[in-house]
DOSE-357024 format. One record per residue: x, y, z of N, C-alpha, C in turn; residue in three letters. Coordinates in steps of 0.2 Angstrom, whole numbers. Atoms other than C-alpha are relative to their C-alpha. Layout:
BEGIN
   n.X   n.Y   n.Z  ca.X  ca.Y  ca.Z   c.X   c.Y   c.Z nulo
     X     Y     Z     X     Y     Z     X     Y     Z  ala
...
//
This chain:
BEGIN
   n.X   n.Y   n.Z  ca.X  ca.Y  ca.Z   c.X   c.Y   c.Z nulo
     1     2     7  -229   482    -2     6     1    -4  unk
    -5    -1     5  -216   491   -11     7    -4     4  unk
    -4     7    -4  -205   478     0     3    -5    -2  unk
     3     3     4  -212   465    -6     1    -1    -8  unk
     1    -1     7  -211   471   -24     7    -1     0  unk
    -8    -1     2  -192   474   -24     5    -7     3  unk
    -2     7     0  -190   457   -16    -1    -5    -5  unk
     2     5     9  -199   449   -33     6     2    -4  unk
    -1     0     6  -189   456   -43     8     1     2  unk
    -6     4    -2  -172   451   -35    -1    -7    -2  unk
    -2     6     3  -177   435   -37    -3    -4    -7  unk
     0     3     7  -182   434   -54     7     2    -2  unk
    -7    -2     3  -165   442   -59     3    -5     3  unk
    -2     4    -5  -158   428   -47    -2    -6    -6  unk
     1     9     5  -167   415   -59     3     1    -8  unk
    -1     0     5  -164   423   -72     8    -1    -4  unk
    -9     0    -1  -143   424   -68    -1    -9    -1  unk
     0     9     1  -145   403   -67    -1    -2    -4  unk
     3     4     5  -155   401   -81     5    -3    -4  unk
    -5     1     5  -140   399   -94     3    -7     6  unk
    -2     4    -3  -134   386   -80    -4    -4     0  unk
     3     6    -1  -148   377   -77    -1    -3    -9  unk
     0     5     8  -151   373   -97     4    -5     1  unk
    -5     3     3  -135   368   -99     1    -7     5  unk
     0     5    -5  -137   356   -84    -4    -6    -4  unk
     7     4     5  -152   349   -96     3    -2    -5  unk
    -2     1     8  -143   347  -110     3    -7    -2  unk
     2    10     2  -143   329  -119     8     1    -2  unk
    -9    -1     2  -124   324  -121    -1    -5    -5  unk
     3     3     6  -122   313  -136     8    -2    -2  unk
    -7    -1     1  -106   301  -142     4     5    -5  unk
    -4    -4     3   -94   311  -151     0     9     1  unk
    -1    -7    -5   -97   328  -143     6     2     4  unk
    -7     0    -5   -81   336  -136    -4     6     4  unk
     5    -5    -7   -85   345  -119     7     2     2  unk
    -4    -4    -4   -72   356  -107    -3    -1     7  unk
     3     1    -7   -74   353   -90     6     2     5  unk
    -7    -3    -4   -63   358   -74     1    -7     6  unk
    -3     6    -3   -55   343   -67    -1     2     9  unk
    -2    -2    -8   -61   340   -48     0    -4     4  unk
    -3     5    -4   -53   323   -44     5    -3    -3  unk
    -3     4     3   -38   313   -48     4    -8     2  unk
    -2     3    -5   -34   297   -43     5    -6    -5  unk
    -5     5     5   -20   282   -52    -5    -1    -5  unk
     3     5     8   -34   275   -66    -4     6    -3  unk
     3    -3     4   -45   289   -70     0     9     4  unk
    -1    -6    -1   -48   309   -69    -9     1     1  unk
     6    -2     1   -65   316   -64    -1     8    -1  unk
     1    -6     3   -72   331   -73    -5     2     2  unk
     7    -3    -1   -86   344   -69    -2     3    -7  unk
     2     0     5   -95   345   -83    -5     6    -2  unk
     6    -5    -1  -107   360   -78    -9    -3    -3  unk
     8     3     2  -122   348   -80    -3    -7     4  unk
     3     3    -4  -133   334   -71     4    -5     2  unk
    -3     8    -1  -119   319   -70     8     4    -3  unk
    -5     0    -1  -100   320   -70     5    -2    -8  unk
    -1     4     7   -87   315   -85     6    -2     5  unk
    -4     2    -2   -74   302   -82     4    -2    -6  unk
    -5     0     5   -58   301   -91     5    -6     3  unk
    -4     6    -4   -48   284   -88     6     2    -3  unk
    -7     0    -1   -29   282   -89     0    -2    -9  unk
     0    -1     5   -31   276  -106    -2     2    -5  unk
    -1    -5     3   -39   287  -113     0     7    -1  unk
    -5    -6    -1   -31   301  -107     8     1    -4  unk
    -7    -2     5   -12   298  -114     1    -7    -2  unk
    -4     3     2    -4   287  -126     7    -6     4  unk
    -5     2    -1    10   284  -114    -3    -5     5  unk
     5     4    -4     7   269  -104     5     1     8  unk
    -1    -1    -8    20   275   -90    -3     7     2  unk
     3    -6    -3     9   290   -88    -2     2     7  unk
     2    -1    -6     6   296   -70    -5     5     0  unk
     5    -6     2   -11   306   -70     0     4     7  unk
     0    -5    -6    -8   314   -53     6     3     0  unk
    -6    -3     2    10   320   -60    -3     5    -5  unk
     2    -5     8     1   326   -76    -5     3     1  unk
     4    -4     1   -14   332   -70    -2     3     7  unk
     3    -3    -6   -22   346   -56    -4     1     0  unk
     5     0    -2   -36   347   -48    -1     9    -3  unk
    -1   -10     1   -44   366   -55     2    -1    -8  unk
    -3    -1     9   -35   361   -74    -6     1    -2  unk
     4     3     5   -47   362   -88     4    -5    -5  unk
     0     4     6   -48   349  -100    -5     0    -6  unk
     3     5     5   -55   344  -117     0    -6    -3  unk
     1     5     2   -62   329  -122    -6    -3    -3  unk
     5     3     2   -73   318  -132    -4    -5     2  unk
     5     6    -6   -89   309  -127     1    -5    -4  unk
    -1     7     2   -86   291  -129    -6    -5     1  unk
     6     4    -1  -102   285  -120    -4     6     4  unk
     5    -5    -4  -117   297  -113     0    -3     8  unk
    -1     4    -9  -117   283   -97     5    -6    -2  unk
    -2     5    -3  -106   274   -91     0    -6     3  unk
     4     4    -2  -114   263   -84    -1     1     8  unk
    -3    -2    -7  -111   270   -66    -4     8     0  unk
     2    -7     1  -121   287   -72     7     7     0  unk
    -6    -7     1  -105   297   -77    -1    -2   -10  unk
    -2    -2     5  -102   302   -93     8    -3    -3  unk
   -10     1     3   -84   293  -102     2     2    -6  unk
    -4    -3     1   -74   303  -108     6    -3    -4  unk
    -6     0     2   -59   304  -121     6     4     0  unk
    -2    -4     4   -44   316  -122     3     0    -5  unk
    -4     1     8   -35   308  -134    -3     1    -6  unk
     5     0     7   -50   306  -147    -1     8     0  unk
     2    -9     3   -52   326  -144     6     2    -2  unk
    -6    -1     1   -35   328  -145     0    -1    -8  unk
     0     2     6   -35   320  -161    -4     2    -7  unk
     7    -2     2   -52   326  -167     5     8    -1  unk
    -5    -7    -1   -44   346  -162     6    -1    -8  unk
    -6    -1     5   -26   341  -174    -3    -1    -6  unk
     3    -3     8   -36   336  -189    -1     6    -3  unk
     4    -6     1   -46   350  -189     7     6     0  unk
    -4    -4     3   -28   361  -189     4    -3    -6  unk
    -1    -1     6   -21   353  -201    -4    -1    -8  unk
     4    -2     5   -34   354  -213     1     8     0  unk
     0    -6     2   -33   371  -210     7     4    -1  unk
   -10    -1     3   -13   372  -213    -1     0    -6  unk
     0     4     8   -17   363  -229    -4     6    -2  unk
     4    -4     3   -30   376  -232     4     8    -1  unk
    -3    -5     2   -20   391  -229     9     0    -1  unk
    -8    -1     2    -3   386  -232     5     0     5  unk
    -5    -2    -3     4   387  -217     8    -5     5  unk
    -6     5    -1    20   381  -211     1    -2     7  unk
     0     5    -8    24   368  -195     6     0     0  unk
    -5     2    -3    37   366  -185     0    -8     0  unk
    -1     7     0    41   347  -185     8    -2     4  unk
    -8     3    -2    56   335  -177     0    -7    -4  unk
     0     4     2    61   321  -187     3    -6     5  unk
     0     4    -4    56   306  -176     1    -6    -3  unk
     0     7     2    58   291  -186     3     1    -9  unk
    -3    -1     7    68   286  -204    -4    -8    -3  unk
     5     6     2    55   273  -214     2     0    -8  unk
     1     2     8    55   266  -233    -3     6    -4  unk
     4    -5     5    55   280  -246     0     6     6  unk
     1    -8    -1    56   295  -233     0     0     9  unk
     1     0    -8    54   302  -214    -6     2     3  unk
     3    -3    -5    42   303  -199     1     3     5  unk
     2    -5    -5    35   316  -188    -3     1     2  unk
     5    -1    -4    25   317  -172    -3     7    -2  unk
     4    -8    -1    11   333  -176    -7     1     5  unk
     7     1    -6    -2   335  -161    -1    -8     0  unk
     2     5    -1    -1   317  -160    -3    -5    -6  unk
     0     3     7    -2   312  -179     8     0    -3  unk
    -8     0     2    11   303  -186    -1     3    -9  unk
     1    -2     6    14   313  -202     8    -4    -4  unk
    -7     3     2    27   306  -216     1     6    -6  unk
    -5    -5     3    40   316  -225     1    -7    -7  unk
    -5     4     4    46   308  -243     4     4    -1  unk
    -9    -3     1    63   309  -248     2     3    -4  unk
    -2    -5     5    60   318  -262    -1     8     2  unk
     3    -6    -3    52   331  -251     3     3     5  unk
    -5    -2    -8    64   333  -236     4     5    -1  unk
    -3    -3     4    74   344  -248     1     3    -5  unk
     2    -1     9    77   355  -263     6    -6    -5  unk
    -6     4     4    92   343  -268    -3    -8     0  unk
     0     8    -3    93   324  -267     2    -2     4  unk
    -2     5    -7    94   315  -250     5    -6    -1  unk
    -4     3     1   107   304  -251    -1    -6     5  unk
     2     2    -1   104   299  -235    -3     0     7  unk
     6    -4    -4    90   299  -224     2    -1     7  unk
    -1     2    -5    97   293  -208     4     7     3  unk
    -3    -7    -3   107   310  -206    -4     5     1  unk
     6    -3     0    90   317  -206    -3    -1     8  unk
     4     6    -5    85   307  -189     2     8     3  unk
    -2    -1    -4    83   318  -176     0    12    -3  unk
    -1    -8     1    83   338  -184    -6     1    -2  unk
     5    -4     0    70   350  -185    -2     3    -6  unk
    -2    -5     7    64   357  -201   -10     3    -1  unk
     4    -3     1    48   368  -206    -3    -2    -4  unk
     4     3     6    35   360  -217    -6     3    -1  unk
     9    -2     2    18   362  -224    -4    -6    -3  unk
     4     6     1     3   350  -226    -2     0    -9  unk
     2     1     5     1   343  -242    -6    -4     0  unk
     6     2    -3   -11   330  -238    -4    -1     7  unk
     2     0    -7   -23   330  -225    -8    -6     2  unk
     6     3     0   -34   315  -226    -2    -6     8  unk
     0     1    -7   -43   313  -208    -6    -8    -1  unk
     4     7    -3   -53   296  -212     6    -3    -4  unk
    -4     1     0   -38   290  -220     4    -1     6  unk
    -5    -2    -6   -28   295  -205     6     0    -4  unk
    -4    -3     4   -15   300  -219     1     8    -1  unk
    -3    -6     1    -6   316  -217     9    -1    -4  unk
    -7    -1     4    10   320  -228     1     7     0  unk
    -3    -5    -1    22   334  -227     4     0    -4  unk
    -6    -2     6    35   345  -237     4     3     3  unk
    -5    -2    -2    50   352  -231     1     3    -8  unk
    -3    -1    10    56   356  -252    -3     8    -2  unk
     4    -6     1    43   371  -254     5     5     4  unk
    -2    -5    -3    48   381  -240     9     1     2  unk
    -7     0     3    67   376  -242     6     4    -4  unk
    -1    -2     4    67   382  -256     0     7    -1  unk
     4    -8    -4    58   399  -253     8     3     4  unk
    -5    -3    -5    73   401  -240     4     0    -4  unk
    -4     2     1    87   395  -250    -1     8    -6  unk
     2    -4     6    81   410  -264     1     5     2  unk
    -2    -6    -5    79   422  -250     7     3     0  unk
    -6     0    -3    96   420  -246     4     2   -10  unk
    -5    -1     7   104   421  -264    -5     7    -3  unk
     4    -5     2    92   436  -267     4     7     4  unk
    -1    -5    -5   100   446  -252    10     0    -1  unk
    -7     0     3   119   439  -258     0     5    -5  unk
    -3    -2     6   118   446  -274     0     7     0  unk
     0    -8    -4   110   464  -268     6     2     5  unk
    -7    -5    -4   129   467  -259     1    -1    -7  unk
    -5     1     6   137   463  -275    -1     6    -4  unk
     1    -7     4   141   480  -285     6    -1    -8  unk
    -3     1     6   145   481  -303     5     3     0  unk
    -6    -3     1   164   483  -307     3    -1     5  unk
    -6     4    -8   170   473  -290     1    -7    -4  unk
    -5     4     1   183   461  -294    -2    -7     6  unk
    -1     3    -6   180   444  -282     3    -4    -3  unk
    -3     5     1   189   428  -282    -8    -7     1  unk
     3     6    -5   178   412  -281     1    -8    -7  unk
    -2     9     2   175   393  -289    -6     0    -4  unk
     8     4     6   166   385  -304    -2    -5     2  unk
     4     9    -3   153   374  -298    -2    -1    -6  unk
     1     5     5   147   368  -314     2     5    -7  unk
     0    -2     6   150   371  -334    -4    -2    -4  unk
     7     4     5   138   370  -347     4     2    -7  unk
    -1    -3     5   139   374  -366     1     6     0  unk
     0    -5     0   136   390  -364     4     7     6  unk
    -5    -5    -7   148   397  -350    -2    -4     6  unk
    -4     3    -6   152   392  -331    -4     4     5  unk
     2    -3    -4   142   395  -317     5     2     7  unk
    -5     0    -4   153   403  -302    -3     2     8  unk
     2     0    -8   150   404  -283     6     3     4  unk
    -5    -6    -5   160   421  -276    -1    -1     6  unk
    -2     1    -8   166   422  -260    -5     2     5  unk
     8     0    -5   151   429  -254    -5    -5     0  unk
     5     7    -1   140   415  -256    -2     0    -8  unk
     3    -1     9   133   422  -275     2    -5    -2  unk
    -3     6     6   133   412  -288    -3     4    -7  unk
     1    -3     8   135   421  -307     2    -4    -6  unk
    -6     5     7   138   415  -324     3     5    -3  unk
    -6    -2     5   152   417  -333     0    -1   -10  unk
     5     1     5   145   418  -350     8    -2    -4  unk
    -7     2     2   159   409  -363     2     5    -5  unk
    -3    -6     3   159   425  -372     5     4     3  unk
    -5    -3    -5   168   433  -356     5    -3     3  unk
    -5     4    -5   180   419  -350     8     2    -5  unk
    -7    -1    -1   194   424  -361    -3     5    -8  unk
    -2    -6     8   198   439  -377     2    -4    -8  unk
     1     5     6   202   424  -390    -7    -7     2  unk
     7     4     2   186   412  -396     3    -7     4  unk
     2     7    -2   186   396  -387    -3    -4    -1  unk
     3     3     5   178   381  -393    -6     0     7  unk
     4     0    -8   169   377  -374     3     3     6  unk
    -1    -3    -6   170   384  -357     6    -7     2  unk
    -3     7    -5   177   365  -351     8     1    -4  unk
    -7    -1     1   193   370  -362     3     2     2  unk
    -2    -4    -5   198   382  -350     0     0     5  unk
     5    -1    -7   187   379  -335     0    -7     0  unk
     2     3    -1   185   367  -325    -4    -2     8  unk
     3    -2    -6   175   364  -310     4    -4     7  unk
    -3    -2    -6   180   367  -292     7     5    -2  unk
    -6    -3     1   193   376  -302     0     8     4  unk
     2    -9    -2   197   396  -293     1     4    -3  unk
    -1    -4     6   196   409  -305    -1     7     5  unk
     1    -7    -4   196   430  -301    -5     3    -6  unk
     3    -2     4   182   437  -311    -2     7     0  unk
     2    -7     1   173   455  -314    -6     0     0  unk
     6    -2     3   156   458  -312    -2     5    -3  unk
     1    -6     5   148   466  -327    -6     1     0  unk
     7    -3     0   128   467  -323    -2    -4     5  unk
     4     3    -6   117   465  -309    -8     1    -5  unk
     6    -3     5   100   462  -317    -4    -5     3  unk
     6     6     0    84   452  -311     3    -4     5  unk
     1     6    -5    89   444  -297     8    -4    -4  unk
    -4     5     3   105   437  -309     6     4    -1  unk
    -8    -4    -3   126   441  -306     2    -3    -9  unk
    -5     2     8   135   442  -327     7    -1     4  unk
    -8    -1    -2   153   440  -323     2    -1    -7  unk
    -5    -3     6   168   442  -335     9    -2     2  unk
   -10     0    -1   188   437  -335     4     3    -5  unk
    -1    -6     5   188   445  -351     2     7     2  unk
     1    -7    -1   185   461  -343     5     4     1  unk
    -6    -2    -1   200   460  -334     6     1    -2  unk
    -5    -2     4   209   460  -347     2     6    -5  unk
     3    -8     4   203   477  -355     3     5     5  unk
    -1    -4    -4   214   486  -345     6     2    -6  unk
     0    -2     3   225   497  -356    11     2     2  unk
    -9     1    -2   247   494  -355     1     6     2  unk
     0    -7    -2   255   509  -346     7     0    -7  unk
    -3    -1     1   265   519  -358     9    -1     2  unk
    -6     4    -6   286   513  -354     4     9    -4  unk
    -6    -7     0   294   532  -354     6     0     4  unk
    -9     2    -1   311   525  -347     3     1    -6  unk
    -4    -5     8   326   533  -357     6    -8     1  unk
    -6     7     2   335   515  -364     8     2     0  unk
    -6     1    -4   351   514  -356     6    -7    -2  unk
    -8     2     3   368   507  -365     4    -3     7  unk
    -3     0    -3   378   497  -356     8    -5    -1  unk
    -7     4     0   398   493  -358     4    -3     4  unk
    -3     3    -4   409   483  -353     5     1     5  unk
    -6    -1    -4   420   492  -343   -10     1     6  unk
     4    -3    -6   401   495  -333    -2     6    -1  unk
     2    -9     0   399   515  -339    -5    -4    -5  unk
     6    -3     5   384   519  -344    -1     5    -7  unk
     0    -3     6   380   525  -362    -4     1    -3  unk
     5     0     4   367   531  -373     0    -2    -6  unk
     1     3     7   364   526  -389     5     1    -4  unk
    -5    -3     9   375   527  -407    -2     8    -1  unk
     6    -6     4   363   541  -413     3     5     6  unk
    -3    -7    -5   365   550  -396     8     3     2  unk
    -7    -2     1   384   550  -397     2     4    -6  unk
    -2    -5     6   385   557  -415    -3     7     2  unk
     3    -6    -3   374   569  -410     3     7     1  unk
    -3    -9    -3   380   587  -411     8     0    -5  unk
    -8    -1     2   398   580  -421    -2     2    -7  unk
    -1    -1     7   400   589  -436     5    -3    -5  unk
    -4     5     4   407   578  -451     2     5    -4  unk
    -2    -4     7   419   587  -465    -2    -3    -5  unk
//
């Protein structure tokens, strides 16, 4: 009897281990459902999937990859997982058809919506140079770059851009549009700051460098030290007499040796004034007479010196 008993209740624990299997064998599939399955045939036109449920999924050559020289017995093995989206519940043959591209695609929205949400930044390759700006394959979304946005500066021009990598962030991400746009300019930017934040933290007040005016304004001359900084020279400190403009002394690309005279806020003062504040050395040399025959002689005064006159 207690035999018996312990034999019951192996096989309810037995039913009970399947039961999550057998639902899921039940379960109504429906289009647009994306499923995961373990690929367990492949042959030139399509791939067959075990679906863990009462009928099989079928993935054809087209809509597995974009490419049309795809070989699906190169790109896929038997044992892979895939995801893909239900296209049809029947195929007409009792399988299930299958998309990976539509999941694929379905999947990339849904990250970049959530880029755009949090801000974060993408890796990209600029694959193409189009009117007004460039594109870039993102999980199989063409996304477009304008040419205002590729850069902190102005793009001059875009075709030097073919071909390079740069980090962007989703600005827009409109998935029934199928309109994605990118920025490169934000995060650029962000870098380009970093980078002048970390130059000017070497720079120490009362070091001398040498460097170049890149632009002049009314108000003094911006300068670009040989470390990479860039200070103003305010037109109070480019020279010890009043000047009417910086541009009447200075000019740009000109190379100047300047002083730095405050580190303040992230911003380098300079000064060429400054270095002119330095203070003559007294000339203690004893002035030296010199005649024509070549002897050396000291003054009038030091000659009479000591002669007593009647």
């Amino acid at each position: 009897m207690e035999e018996q008993e312990v034999m019951l209740e192996e096989q309810t624990e037995t039913m009970d281990d399947y039961k999550e299997a057998i639902d899921a064998s039940f379960r109504s599939v429906e289009e647009g459902d994306i499923l995961t399955g373990t690929v367990i045939g492949v042959d030139e036109d399509a791939i067959t999937v075990d679906l863990q449920s009462y009928t099989e999924g079928i993935i054809t050559k087209e809509h597995y990859s974009n490419d049309p020289d795809c070989v699906l017995k190169d790109e896929v093995q038997v044992g892979a997982e895939l995801t893909a989206t239900v296209l049809r519940a029947d195929d007409g043959h009792g399988h299930v058809l299958l998309s990976r591209k539509a999941a694929n695609d379905a999947m990339a929205w849904d990250r970049m919506e959530q880029c755009l949400e949090d801000r974060t930044p993408i890796a990209v390759r600029i694959d193409g140079i189009v009117k007004g700006g460039a594109v870039a394959n993102v999980d199989g979304i063409r996304g477009f770059i304008p040419a205002s946005k590729l850069d902190t500066s102005y793009v001059e021009n875009l075709e030097d851009w073919l071909g390079r990598e740069l980090s962007v962030q989703v600005v827009t991400a409109d998935r029934e549009a199928k309109k994605l746009v990118l920025s490169a300019r934000e995060l650029a930017y962000a870098k380009e700051m970093e980078e002048r934040q970390r130059k000017i933290a070497a720079c120490e007040v009362g070091a001398v460098s040498e460097g170049v005016v890149e632009t002049i304004q009314n108000y003094g001359a911006f300068v670009k030290l040989d470390n990479g900084a860039t200070g103003l020279l305010h037109v109070s400190q480019i020279s010890d007499k009043r000047i009417k403009s910086p541009a009447a002394v200075l000019s740009e690309g000109q190379r100047i040796t300047v002083k730095i005279i405050a580190v303040k806020d992230g911003k380098l003062s300079l000064s060429m004034k400054a270095l002119l504040d330095v203070a003559e050395p007294e000339d203690t040399e004893e002035h030296v007479e010199y005649v024509e025959e070549g002897q050396a002689a000291t003054s009038l005064g030091a000659l009479l010196k000591g002669i007593k006159l009647n």
